[in-house]
NURO-36911 format. One record per residue (C-alpha): x, y, z; residue in three letters. Coordinates in nm, 4 decimals, decimal comma. Example, Ala and Ser with C-alpha at 12.3 -4.5 7.8 and 13.67 -1.06 7.14 Angstrom:
REM NURO-36911
> east  north  up  aa
> 1,2300  -0,4500  0,7800  ALA
> 1,3670  -0,1060  0,7140  SER
//
This chain:
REM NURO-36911
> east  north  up  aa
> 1,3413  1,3968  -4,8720  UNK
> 1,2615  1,1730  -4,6114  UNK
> 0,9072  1,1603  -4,4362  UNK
> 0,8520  1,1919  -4,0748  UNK
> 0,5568  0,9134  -4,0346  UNK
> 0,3628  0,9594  -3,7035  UNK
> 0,4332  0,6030  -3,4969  UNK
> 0,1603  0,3596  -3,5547  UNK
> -0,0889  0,4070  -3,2232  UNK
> -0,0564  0,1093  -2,9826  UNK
> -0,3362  -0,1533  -2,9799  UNK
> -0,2929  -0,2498  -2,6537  UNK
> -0,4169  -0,0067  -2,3362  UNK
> -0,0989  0,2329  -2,1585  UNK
> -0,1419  0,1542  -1,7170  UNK
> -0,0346  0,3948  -1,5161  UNK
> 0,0131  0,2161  -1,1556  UNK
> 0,0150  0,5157  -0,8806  UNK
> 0,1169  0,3893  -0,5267  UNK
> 0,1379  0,5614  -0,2032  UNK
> 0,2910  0,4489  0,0874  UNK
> 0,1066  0,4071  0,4133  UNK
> -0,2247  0,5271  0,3252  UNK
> -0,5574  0,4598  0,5205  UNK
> -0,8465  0,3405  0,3265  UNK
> -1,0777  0,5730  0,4503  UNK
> -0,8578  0,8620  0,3872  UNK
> -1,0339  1,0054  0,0670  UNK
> -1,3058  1,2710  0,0328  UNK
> -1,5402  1,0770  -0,1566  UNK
> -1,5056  0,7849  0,1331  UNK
> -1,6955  0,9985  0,3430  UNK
> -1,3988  1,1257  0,5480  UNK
> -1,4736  1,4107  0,7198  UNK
> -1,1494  1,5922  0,7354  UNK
> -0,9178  1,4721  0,4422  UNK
> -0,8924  1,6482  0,1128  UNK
> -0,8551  1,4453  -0,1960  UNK
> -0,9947  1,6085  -0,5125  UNK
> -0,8036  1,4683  -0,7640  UNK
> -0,8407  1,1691  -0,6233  UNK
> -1,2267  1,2368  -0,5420  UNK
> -1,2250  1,3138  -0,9428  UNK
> -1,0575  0,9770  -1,0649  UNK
> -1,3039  0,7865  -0,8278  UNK
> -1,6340  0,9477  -0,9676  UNK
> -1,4806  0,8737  -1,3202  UNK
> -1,4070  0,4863  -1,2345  UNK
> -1,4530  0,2490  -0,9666  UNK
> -1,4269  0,2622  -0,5942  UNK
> -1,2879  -0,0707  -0,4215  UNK
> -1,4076  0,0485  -0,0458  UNK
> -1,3320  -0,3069  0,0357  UNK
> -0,9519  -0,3287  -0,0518  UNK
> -0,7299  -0,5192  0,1930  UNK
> -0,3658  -0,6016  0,2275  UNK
> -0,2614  -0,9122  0,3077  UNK
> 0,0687  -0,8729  0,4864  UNK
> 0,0135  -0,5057  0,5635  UNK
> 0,3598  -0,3912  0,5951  UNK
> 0,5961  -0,2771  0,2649  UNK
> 0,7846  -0,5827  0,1591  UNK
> 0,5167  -0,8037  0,1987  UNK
> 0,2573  -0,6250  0,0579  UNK
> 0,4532  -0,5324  -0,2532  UNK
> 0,5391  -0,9152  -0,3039  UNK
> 0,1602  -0,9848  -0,3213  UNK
> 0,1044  -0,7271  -0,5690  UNK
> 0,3812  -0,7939  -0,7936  UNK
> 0,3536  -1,1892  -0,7788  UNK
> -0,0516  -1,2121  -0,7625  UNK
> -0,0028  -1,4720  -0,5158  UNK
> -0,0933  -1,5016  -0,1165  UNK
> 0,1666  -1,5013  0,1259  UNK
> 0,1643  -1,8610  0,1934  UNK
> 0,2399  -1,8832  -0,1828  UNK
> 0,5411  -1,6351  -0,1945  UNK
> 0,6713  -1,7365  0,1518  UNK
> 0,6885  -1,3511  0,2831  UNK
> 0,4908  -1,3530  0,5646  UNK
> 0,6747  -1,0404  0,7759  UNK
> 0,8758  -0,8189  0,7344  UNK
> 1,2539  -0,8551  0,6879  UNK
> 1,4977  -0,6747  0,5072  UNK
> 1,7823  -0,7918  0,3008  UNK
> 1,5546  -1,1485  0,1134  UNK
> 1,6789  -1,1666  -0,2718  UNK
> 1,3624  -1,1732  -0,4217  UNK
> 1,3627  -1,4303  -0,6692  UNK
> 1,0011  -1,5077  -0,8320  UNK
> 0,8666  -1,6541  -1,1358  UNK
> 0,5900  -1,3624  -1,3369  UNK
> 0,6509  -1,0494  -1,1353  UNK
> 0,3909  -0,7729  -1,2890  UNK
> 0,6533  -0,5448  -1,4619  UNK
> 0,8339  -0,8753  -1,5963  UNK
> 0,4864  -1,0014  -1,7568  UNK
> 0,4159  -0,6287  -1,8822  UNK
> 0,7631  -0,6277  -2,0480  UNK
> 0,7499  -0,9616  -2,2162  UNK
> 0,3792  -0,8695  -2,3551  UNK
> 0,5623  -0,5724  -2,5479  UNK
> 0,5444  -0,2962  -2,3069  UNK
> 0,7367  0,0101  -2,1898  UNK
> 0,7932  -0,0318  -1,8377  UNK
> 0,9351  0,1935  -1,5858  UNK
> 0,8909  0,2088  -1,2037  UNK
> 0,9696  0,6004  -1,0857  UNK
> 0,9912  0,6562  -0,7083  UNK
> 0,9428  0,3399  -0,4215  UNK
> 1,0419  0,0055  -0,5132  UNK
> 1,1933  -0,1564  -0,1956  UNK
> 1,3668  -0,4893  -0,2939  UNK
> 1,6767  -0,6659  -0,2665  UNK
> 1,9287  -0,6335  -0,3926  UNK
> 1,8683  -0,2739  -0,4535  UNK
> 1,8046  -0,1654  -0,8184  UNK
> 1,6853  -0,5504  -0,8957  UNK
> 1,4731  -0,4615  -1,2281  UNK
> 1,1974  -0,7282  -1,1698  UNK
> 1,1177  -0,6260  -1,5893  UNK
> 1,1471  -0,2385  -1,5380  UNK
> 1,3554  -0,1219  -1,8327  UNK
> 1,3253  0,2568  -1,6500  UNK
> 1,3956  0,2961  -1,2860  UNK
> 1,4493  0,6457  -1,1487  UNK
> 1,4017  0,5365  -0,7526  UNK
> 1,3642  0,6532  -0,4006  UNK
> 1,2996  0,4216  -0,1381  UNK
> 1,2311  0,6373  0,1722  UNK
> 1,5033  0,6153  0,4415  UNK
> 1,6003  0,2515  0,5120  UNK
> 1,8186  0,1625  0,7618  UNK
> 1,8926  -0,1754  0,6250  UNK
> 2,0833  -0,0007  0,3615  UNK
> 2,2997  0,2452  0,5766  UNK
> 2,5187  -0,0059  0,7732  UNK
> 2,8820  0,0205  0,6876  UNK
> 2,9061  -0,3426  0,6649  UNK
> 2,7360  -0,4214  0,3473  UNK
> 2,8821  -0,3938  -0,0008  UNK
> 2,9116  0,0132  -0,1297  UNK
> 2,7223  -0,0165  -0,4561  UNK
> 2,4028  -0,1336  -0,2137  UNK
> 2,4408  0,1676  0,0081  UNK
> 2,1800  0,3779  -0,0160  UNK
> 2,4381  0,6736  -0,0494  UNK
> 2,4861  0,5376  -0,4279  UNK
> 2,2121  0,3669  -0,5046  UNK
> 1,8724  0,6162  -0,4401  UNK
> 1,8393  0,8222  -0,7081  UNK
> 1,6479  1,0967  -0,5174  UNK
> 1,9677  1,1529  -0,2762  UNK
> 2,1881  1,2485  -0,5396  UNK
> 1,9216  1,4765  -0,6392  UNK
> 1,8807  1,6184  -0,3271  UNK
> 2,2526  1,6465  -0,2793  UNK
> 2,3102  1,8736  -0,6266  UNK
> 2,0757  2,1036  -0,5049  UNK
> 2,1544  2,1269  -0,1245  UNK
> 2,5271  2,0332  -0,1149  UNK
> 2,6835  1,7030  -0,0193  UNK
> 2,5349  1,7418  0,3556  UNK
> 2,1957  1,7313  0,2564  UNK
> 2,0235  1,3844  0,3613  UNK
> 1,6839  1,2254  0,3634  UNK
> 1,6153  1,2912  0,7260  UNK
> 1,7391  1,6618  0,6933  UNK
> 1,3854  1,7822  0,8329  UNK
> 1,4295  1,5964  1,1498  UNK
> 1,1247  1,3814  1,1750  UNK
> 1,2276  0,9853  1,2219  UNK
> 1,1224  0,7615  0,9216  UNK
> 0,8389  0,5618  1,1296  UNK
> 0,7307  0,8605  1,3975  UNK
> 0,4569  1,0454  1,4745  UNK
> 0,6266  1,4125  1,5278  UNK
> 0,6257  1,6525  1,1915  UNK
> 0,8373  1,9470  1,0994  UNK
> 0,7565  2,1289  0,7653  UNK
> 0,9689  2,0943  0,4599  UNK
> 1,1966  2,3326  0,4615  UNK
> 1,3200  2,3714  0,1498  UNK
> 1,1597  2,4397  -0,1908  UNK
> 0,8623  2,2309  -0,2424  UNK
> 1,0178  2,0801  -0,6066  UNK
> 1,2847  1,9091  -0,3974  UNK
> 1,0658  1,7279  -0,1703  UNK
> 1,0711  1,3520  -0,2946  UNK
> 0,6758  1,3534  -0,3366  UNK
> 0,7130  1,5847  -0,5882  UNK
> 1,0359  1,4183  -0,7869  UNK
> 0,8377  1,1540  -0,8136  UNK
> 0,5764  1,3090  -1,0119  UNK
> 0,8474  1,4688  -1,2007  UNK
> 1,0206  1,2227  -1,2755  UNK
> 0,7043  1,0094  -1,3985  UNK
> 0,6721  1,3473  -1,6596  UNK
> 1,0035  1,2879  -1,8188  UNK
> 0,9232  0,9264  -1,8826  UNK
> 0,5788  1,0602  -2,0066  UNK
> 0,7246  1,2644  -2,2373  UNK
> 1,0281  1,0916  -2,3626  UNK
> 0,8784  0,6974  -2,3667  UNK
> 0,8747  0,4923  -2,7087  UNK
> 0,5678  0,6329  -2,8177  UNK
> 0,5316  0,2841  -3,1099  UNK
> 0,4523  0,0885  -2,7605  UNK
> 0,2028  0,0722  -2,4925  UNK
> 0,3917  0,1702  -2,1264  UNK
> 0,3499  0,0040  -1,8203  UNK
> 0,4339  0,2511  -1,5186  UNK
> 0,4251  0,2899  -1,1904  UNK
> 0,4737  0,6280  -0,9945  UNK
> 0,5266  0,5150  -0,6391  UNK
> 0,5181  0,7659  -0,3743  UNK
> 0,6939  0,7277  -0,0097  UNK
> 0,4668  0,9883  0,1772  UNK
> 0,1985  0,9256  0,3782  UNK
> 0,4530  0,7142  0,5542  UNK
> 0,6588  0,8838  0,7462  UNK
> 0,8490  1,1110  0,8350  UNK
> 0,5459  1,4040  0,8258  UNK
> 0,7090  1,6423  0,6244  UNK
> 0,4503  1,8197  0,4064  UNK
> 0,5489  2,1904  0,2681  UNK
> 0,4136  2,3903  0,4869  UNK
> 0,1294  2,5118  0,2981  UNK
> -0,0801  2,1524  0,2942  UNK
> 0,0042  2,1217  0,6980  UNK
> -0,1662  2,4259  0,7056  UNK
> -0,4907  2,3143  0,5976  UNK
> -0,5057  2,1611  0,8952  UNK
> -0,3842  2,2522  1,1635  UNK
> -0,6454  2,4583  1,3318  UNK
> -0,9107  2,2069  1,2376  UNK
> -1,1009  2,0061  1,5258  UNK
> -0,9700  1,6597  1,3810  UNK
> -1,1932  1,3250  1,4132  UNK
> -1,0615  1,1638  1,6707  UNK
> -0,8931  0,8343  1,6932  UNK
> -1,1228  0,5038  1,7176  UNK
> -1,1359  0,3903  2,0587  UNK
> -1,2920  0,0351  2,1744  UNK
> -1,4208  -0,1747  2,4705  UNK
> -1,1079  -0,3859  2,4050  UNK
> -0,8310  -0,1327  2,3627  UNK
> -0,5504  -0,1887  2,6158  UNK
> -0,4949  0,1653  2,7118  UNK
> -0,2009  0,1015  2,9816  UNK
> 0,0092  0,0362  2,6756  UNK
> -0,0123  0,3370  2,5664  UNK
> 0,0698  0,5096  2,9381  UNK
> 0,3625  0,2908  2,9359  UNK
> 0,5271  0,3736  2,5933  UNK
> 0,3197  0,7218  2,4523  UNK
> 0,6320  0,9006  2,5000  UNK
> 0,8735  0,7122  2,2212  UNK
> 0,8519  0,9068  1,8916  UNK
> 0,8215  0,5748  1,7068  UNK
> 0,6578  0,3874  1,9449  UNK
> 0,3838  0,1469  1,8255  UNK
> 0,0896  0,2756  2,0920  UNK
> 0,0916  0,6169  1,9725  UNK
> 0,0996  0,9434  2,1271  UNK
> 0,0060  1,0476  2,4776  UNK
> 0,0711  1,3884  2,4329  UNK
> -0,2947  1,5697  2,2767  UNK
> -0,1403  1,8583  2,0942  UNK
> 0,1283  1,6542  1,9703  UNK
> -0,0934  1,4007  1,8300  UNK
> -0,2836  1,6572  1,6591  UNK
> 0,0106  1,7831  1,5199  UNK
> 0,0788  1,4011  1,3550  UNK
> -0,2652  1,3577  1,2475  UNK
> -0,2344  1,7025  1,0813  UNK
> 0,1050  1,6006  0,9284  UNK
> -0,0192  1,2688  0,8126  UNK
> -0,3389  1,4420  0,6271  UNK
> -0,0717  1,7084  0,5538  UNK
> 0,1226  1,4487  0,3084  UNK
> -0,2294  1,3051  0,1869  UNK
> -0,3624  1,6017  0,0376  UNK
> 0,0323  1,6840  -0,0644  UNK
> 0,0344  1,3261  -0,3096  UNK
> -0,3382  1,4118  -0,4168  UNK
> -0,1740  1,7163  -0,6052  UNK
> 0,1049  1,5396  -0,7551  UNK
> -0,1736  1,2624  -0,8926  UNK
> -0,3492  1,5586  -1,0281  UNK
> -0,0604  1,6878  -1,2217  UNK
> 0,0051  1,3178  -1,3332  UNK
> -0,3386  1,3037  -1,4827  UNK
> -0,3379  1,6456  -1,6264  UNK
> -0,0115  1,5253  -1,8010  UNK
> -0,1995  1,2133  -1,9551  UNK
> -0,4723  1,4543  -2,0697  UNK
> -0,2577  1,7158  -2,2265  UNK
> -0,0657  1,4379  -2,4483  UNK
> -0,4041  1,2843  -2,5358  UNK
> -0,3589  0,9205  -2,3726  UNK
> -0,5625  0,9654  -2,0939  UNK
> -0,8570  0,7758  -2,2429  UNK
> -0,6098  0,5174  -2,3452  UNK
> -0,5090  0,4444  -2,0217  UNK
> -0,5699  0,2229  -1,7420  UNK
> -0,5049  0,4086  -1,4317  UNK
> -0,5000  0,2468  -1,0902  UNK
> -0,4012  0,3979  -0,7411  UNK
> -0,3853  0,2261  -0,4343  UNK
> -0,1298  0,1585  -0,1006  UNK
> 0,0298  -0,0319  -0,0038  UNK
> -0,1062  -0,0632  0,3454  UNK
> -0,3014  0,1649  0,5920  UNK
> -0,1367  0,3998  0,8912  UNK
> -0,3329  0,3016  1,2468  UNK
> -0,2999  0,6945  1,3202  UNK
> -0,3511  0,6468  1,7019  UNK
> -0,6845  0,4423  1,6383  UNK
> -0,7164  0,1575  1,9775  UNK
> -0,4053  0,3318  2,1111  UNK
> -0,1915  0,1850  1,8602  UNK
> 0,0466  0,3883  1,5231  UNK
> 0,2149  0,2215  1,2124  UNK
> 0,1019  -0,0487  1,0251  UNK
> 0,1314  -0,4632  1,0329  UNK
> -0,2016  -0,4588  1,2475  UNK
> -0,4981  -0,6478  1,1411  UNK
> -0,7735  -0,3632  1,2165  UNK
> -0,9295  -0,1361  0,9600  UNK
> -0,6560  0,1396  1,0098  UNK
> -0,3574  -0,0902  0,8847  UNK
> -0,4905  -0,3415  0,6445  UNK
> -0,7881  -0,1795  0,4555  UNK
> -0,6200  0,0240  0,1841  UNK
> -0,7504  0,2506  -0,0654  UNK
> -0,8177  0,0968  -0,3957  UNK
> -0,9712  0,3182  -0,7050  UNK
> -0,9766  0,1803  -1,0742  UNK
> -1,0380  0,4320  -1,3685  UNK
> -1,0239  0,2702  -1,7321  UNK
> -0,9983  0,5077  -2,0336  UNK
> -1,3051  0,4793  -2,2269  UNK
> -1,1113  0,4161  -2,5278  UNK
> -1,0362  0,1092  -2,3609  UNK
> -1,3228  -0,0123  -2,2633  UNK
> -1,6998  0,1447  -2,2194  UNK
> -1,7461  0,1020  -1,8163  UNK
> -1,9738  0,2866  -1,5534  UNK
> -1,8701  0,5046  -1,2580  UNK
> -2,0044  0,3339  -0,9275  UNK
> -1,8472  0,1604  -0,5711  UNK
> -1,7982  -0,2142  -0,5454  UNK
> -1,8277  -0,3251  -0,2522  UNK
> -1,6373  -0,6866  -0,2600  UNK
> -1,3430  -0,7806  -0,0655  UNK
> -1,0668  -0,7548  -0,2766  UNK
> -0,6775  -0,7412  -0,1869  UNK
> -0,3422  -0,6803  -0,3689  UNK
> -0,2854  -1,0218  -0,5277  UNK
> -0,5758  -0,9126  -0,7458  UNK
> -0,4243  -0,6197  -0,9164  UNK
> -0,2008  -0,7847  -1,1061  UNK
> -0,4324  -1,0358  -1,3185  UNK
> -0,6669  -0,6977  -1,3228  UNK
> -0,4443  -0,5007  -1,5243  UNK
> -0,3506  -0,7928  -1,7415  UNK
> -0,7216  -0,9143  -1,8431  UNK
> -0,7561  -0,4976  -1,9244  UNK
> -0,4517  -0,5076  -2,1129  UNK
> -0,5116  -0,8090  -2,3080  UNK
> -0,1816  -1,0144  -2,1900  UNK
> -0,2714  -1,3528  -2,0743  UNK
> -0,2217  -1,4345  -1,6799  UNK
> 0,0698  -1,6355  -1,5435  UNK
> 0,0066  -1,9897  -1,4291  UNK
> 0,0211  -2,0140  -1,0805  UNK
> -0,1608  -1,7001  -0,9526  UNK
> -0,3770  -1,6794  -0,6994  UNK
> -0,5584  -1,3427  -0,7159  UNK
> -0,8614  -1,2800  -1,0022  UNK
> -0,9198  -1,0124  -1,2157  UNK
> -1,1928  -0,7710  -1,0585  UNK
> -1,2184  -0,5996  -1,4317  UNK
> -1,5672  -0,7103  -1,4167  UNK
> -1,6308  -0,5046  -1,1289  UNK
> -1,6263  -0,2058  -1,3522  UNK
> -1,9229  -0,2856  -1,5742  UNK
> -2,0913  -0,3488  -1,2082  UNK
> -2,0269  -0,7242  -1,1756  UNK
> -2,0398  -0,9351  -0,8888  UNK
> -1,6748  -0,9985  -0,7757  UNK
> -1,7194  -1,3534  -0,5801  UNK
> -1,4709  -1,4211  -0,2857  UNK
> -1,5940  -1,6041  -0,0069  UNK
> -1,2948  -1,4128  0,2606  UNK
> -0,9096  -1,2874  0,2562  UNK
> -0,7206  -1,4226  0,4606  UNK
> -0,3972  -1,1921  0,6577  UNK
> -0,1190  -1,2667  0,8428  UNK
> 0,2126  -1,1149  0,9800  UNK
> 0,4807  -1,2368  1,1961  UNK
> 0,6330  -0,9701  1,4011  UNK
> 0,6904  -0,9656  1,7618  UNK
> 0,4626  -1,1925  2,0444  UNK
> 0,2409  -0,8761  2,0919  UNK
> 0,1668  -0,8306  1,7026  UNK
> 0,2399  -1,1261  1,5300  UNK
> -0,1675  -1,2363  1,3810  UNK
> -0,3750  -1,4194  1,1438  UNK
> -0,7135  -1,2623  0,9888  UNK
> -0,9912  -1,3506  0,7978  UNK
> -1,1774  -1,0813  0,6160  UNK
> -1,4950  -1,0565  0,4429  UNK
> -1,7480  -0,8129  0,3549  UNK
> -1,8969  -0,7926  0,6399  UNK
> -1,7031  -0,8631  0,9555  UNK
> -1,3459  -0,9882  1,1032  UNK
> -1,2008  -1,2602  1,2515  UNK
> -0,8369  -1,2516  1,4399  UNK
> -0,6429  -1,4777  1,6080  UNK
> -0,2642  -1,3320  1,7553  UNK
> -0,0796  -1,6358  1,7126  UNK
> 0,1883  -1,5905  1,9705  UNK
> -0,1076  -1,5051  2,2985  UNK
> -0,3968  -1,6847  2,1652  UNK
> -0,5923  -1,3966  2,1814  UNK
> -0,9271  -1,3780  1,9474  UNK
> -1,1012  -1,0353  1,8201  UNK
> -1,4483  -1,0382  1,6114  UNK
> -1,5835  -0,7426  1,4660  UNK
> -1,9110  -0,7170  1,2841  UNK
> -1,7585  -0,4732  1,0073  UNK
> -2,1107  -0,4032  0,8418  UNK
> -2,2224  -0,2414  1,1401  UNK
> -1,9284  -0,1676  1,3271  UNK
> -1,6949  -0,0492  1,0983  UNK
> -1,4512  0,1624  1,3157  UNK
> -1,3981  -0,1963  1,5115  UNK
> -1,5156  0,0026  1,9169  UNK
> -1,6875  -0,3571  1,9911  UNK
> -1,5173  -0,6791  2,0251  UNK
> -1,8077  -0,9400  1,9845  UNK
> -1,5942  -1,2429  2,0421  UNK
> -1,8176  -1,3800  2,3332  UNK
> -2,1333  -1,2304  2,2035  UNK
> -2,3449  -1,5224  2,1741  UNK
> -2,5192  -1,4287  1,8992  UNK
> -2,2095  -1,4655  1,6980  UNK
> -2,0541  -1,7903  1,7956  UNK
> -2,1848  -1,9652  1,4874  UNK
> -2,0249  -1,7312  1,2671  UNK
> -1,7023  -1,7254  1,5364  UNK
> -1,6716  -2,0830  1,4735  UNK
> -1,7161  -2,0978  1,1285  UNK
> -1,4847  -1,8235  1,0275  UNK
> -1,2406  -1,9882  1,2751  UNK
> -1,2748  -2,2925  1,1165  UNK
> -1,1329  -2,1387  0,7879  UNK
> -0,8276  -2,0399  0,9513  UNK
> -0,7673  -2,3370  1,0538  UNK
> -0,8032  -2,4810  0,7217  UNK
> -0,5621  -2,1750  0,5989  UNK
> -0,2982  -2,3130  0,8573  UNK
> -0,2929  -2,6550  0,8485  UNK
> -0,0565  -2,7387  0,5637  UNK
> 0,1974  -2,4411  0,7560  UNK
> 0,5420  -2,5285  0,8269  UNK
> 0,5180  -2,3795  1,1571  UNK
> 0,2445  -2,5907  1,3029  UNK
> -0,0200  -2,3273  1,4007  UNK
> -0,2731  -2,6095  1,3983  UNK
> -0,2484  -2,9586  1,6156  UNK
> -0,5201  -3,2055  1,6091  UNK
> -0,7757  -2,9459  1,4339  UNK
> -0,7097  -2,6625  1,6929  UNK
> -0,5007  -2,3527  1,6601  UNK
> -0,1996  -2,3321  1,8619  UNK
> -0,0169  -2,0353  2,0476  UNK
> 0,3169  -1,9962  2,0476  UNK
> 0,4980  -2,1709  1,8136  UNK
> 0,8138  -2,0127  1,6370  UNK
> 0,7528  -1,7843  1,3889  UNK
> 0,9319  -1,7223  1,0399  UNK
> 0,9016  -1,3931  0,8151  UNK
> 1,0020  -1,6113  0,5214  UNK
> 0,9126  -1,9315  0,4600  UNK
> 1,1295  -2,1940  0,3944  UNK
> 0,8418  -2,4165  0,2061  UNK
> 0,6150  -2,1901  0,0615  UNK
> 0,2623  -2,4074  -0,0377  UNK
> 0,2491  -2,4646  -0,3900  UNK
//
């Protein structure tokens, strides 16, 4: 009679990878925000580590997803805006490395590259990239429409009938209105994606150690939250938005009436109604995070886990009159960050950290917990260290993005203050972070600062100099000069 051995336990730590889209960094409950509900999330925080430092680098999707996947800084992987429709073709993406070390790997939810479905060393991919309008044209090759392709859709569709489609609820991918969800709450993507992270839970090769990453569209638009989490608030008094002595109000007279429009809202109720919305899809995530980690507890590998959630960029929710991401204030490039490491895996203390830290660093993170040697040529460090209460050393973080003349910005980071140069006006911001967090005082001509002005400027320039598109000229910084969202000559 044959025997039915149990499979031989794993040596190696599981990592579960949760991503939201979107999300603020000061959107959690145990950040001190004073409206947003995040229990679960409050719960994995006090059990791990805090990053309340966390930064993105490029903060819009492609970018920022490059950085985490490669390790590297966007002068490295030559995405330095956003723009749709770039093969992605890199040497030691995260899933790749995970696979080759003997891991399960499976991405479930957002993955947002090109060509669509590209595996980048997932063996499982169950996907839903939000609505994407580079995919919808009728001039690109069928099998890369997202009418094939997402995963989610043809869900959708054998539920709801063939006429059912992502932007059924009415809300525009990137605006600020919200209409409730209107059908059953299971159907809602958020929730697939939890569901369809249980089913690879539950069915994975249980003789090897997974790698996987449940990445959820929402808080991003559109604000579609089942009813029932919009409700939480919608009668509140909300915090309002940050305002500053250098906000350029008139832009948001000019343009607060376009539902995507990057100043925001003019309208009061309306905005409340976003802010709600945006919270709304928060709070919705938080409870799929908490089923995810109830799953991991129930089959007993929750302790043998390293579990990470973060975004990959912030929402500027109507702070300094401006909405959406790409910015280089608090709202759009400080992400959440939270760190939680089974204590089978390693005995660690709950506490904050404090250091600047950014996505390049996840990915040499999870390797030094997981035992699998780092990739040459990667620039972010493993913050494991950070857990036990070490010092994480880095002197600044530098971010970019090329967009339009308006937007388009360099910044340097530390932990305690801001410095950022638009590279298409010339304009300069400094913000003393450490006691001016919500950025309401530009200190650029503060006198008291120009040391530190000069110095962090300085480091920019240093940052730029080798650029192939010549921000710097005889040791100076330079307006105005044409921009690229890719690189052609990425530095080495």
């Amino acid at each position: 009679m044959a025997r039915l051995d149990m499979p031989q336990t794993p040596s190696r730590p599981n990592v579960m990878l949760i991503m939201c889209d979107q999300m603020r960094g000061d959107c959690l409950g145990v950040a001190g925000h004073p409206d947003v509900k995040t229990p679960n999330l409050d719960t994995l925080a006090c059990q791990g580590t805090l990053f309340d430092h966390a930064y993105s680098a490029c903060p819009t999707c492609i970018p920022a997803r490059v950085s985490l996947f490669t390790g590297q800084t966007p002068a490295h992987h030559g995405r330095v805006g956003y723009e749709d429709g770039v093969t992605w073709d890199f040497d030691n993406m995260m899933p790749q490395v995970f696979r080759d070390a003997g891991y399960q790997t499976a991405c479930l939810g957002k993955l947002h590259v090109h060509p669509p479905r590209l595996a980048c060393g997932f063996e499982t991919l169950r996907l839903h990239d939000g609505y994407l309008g580079c995919y919808q044209r009728n001039d690109i090759p069928h099998w890369m429409h997202q009418d094939v392709h997402d995963d989610y859709l043809h869900f959708l569709r054998d539920n709801l009938g063939e006429r059912a489609y992502l932007d059924s609820c009415g809300p525009d991918c990137n605006s600020w209105t919200y209409h409730p969800w209107m059908f059953e709450e299971r159907l809602h993507p958020t929730n697939w994606v939890t569901d369809e992270t249980l089913r690879f839970l539950e069915t994975r090769d249980r003789t090897r150690p997974f790698f996987a990453m449940a990445s959820y569209v929402r808080p991003h638009p559109p604000f579609d939250a089942p009813r029932s989490y919009y409700d939480m608030y919608a009668d509140k008094d909300l915090r309002e938005p940050a305002r500053g002595d250098w906000d350029v109000t008139e832009l948001l007279e000019r343009d607060g009436r376009l539902v995507a429009g990057i100043h925001g809202c003019i309208d009061p109720e309306l905005r409340h109604q976003a802010t709600a919305g945006y919270y709304a899809a928060i709070t919705h995530v938080d409870n799929q995070v908490g089923r995810l980690i109830n799953a991991l507890k129930r089959d007993g590998s929750l302790e043998d886990t390293v579990v990470i959630f973060l975004s990959d960029h912030g929402e500027m929710l109507f702070d300094h009159a401006s909405f959406r991401k790409l910015l280089p204030y608090e709202g759009a490039a400080h992400i959440p960050m939270i760190l939680r490491v089974g204590k089978h895996v390693r005995a660690t203390s709950t506490h904050r950290c404090s250091s600047t830290v950014e996505l390049m660093d996840v990915m040499p993170t999870l390797l030094d917990l997981a035992g699998v040697p780092t990739p040459r040529g990667i620039d972010g460090r493993s913050f494991a260290g950070c857990i036990d209460g070490k010092p994480f050393e880095r002197p600044y973080v530098h971010g970019e993005h090329a967009f339009t003349e308006e937007q388009s910005h360099h910044y340097i980071v530390t932990d305690s203050d801001k410095y950022i140069w638009f590279s298409q006006t010339g304009i300069e911001r400094y913000f003393d972070l450490a006691h001016d967090p919500f950025e309401t005082h530009d200190a650029i001509d503060d006198p008291s600062h120009q040391d530190r002005i000069n110095h962090l400027r300085n480091i920019l320039i240093r940052e730029l100099e080798p650029r192939e598109e010549g921000f710097v000229r005889n040791g100076r910084l330079v307006a105005g000069v044409a921009l690229k969202n890719v690189l052609e000559r990425p530095l080495d």
